[in-house]
C-alpha positions in Angstrom: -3.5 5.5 -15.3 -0.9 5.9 -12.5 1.9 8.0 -13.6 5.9 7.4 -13.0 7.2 10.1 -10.8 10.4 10.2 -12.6 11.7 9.1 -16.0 12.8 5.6 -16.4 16.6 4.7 -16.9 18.3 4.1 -20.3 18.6 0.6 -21.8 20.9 0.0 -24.1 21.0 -4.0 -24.6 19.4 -7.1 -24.8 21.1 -8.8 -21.6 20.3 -5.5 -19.7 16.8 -5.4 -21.0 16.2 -9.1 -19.1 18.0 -8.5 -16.4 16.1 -5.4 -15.5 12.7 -7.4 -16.2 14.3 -10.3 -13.6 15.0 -7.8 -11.4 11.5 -6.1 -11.5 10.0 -9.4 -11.1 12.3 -10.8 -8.3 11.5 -7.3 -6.2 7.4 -7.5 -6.5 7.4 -11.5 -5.7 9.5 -10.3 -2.6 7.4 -7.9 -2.0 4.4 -9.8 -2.0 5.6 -12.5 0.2 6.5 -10.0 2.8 3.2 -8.7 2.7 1.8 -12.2 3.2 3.9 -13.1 5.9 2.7 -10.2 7.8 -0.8 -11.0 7.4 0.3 -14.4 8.3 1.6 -12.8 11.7 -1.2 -10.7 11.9 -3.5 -13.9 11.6 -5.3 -12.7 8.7 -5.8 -15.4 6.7 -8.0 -14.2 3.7 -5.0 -11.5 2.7 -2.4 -14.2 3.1 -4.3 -15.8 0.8 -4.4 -13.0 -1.5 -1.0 -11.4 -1.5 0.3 -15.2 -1.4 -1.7 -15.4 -5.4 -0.1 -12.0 -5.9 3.5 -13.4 -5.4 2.7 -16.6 -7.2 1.2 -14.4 -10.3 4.6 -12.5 -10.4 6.6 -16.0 -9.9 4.4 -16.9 -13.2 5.9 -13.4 -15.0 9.2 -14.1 -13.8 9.0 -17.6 -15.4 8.2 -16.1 -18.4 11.5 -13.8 -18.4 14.0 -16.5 -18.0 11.9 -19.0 -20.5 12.6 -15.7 -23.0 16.0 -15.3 -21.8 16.7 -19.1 -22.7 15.5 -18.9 -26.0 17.8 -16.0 -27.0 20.9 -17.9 -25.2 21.0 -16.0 -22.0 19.5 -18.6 -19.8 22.1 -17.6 -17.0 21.1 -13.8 -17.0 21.3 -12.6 -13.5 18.8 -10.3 -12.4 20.3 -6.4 -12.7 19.0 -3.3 -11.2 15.5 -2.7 -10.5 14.1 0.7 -11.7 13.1 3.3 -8.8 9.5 4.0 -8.3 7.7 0.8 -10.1 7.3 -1.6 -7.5 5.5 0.2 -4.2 3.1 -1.6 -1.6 1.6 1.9 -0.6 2.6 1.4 3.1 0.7 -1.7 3.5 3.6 -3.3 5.6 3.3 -0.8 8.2 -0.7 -0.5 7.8 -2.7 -2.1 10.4 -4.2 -5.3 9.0 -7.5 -4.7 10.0 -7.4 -1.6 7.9 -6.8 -4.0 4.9 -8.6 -5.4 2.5 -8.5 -8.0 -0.7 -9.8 -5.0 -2.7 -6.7 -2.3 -1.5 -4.2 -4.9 -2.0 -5.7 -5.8 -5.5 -5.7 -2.1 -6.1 -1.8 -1.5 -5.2 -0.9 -4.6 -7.5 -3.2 -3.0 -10.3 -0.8 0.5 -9.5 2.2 -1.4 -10.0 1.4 -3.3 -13.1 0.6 0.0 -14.7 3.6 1.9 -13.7 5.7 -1.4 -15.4 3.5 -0.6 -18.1 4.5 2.4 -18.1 8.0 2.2 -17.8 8.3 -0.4 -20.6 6.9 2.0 -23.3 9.1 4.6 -22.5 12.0 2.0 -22.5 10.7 0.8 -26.2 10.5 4.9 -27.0 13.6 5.6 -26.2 15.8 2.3 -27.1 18.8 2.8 -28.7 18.1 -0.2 -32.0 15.0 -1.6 -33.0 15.4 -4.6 -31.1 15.4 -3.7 -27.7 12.5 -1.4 -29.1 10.1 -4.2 -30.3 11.7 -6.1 -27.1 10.3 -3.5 -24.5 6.9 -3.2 -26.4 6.5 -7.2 -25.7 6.9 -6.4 -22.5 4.9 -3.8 -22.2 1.9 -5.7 -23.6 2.5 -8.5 -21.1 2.4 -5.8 -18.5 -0.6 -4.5 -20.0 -2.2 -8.3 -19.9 -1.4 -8.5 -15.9 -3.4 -4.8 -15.5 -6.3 -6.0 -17.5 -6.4 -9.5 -15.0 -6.1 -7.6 -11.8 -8.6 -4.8 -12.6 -10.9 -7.9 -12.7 -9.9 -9.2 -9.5 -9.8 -5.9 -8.7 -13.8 -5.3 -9.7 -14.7 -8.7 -7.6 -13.1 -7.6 -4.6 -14.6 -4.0 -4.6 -18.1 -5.8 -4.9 -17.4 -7.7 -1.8 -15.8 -5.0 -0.3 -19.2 -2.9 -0.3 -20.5 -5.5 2.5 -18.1 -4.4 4.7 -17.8 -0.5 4.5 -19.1 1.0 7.2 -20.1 4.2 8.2 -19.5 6.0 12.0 -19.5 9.0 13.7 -15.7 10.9 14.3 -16.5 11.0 17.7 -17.4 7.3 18.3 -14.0 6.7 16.9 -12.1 9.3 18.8 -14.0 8.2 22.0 -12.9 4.3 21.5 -9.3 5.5 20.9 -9.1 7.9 23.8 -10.8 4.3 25.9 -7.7 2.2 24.7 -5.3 5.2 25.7 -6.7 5.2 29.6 -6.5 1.8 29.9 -2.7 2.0 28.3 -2.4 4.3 31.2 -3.8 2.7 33.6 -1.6 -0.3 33.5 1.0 1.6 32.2 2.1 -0.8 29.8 4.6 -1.2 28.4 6.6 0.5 30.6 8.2 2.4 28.4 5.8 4.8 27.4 4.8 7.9 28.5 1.5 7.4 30.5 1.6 11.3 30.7 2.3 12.0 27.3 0.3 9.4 25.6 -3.2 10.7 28.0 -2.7 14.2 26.4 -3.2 13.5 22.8 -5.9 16.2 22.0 -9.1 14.2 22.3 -11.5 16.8 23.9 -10.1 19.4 21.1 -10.7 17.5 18.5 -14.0 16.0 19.2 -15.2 19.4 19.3 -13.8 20.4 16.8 -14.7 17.6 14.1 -16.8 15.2 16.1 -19.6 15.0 14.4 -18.0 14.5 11.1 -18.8 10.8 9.4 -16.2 8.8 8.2 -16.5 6.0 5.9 -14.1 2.6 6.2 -13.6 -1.2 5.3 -13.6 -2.8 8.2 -13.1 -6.4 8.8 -13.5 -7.4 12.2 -16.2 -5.1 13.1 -15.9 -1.4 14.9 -15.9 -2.9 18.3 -12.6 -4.7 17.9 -10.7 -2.2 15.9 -7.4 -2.5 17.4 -5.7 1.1 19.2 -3.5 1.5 16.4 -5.9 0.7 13.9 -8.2 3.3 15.3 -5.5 6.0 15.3 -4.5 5.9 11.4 -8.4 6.1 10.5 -8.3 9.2 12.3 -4.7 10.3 11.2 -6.0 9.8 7.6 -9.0 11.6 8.0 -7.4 14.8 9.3 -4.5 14.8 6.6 -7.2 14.6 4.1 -8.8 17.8 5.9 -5.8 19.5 6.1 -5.1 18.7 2.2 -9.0 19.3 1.2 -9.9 22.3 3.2 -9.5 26.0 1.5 -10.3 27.6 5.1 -6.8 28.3 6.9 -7.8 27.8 10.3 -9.7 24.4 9.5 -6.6 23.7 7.8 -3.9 24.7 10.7 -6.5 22.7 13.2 -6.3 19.5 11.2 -2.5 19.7 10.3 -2.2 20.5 14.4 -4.4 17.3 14.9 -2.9 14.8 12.5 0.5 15.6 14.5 -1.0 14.8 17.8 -2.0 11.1 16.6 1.6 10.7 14.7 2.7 11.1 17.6 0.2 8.6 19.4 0.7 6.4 16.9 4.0 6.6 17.5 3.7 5.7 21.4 1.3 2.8 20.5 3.9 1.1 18.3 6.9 1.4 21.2 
């Protein structure tokens, strides 16, 4: 179960309690719909599809909150404060859509139902009467129902997702990167880059270095049309994950040295 990294705020009333749920609500259905709208952009039309279901699911919660807040004679509760650290979309925003997938998204909304699980429950342990007590534990069921739905969703999408995992070879990823960055060069374009700069991102070192490592991915649109910054966060993920996994110091300083090199190409590629 996904932890919260901090303890929740205090609630000490019924209006408060539904305007924090509102608030909650409002903030994931936004959040949703700026992920769809990105994938809209990005012409990605099955993750449009899916974050769009995501935002109409929390639109459905939300509905739910004011019905509740009309039948206790608050129907005009505005929505309050939303609580730090329960709603995240893991950097999907700035991740490369073809890096995306139904099952990741289904797997950040999963995250995020458990942490407002999670808050709920410590809001019901530590409310000041009894009502806002049994009021937070209603909650928290309901947040416990949406966890129980996605991890479903979540399960069919994993099962489709196996179709499109791939495996490849460090270096056949490193090479295709280091292609896109000579061609960048070439036409020097934009502009406003650093041909220079951008050439001397490490490539030789780190192909020797870790070339013939295997990475797995999900991959969409096949290796062959991985877009340049696509291709650089695979490869900045895999050597943050070496630097974090390996007990050997020099391994360790090599990948650390090797994921700044593509921050900073990644960096270059998004001028």
């Amino acid at each position: 179960m996904t932890e919260l990294p901090r303890e929740p705020m205090t609630i000490r009333s019924m209006p408060e309690l539904l305007a924090t749920a509102k608030a909650m609500e409002t903030e994931a259905i936004a959040g949703y719909e700026t992920l769809a709208d990105h994938m809209r952009r990005s012409r990605k039309p099955d993750l449009v599809a899916v974050f769009e279901r995501l935002a109409a699911e929390e639109r459905g919660h939300l509905a739910s909150v004011e019905d509740w807040s009309g039948q206790m004679g608050m129907a005009s509760v505005a929505a309050g404060e939303e609580p730090e650290d329960v709603f995240d979309d893991e950097g999907m925003n700035l991740t490369d859509p073809a890096l995306l997938s139904a099952y990741r998204a289904f797997s950040v909304a999963v995250r995020n139902e458990e942490r407002a699980f999670l808050f709920w429950t410590y809001v019901s342990a530590h409310a000041p009467t009894q009502e806002i007590a049994e009021a937070a534990e209603r909650m928290a069921r309901e947040e416990l129902g949406h966890v129980s739905v996605l991890r479903r969703e979540r399960r069919l999408a994993f099962h489709q997702k196996r179709a499109q995992t791939e495996t490849i070879l460090l270096r056949e990823l490193e090479t295709r990167l280091d292609a896109h960055l000579r061609t960048l060069v070439r036409n020097d374009h934009p502009p406003s880059r650093e041909p220079t700069t951008l050439r001397q991102n490490g490539w030789a070192q780190r192909v020797a270095a870790f070339g013939g490592r295997i990475l797995k991915f999900e991959n969409s649109v096949g290796v062959a049309d991985i877009p340049p910054t696509a291709l650089a966060e695979l490869l900045l993920d895999f050597y943050l994950g070496e630097a974090e996994r390996s007990r050997d110091e020099q391994t360790r300083n090599l990948a650390q040295l090797y994921a700044g090199q593509l921050v900073a190409t990644l960096a270059l590629l998004r001028q």
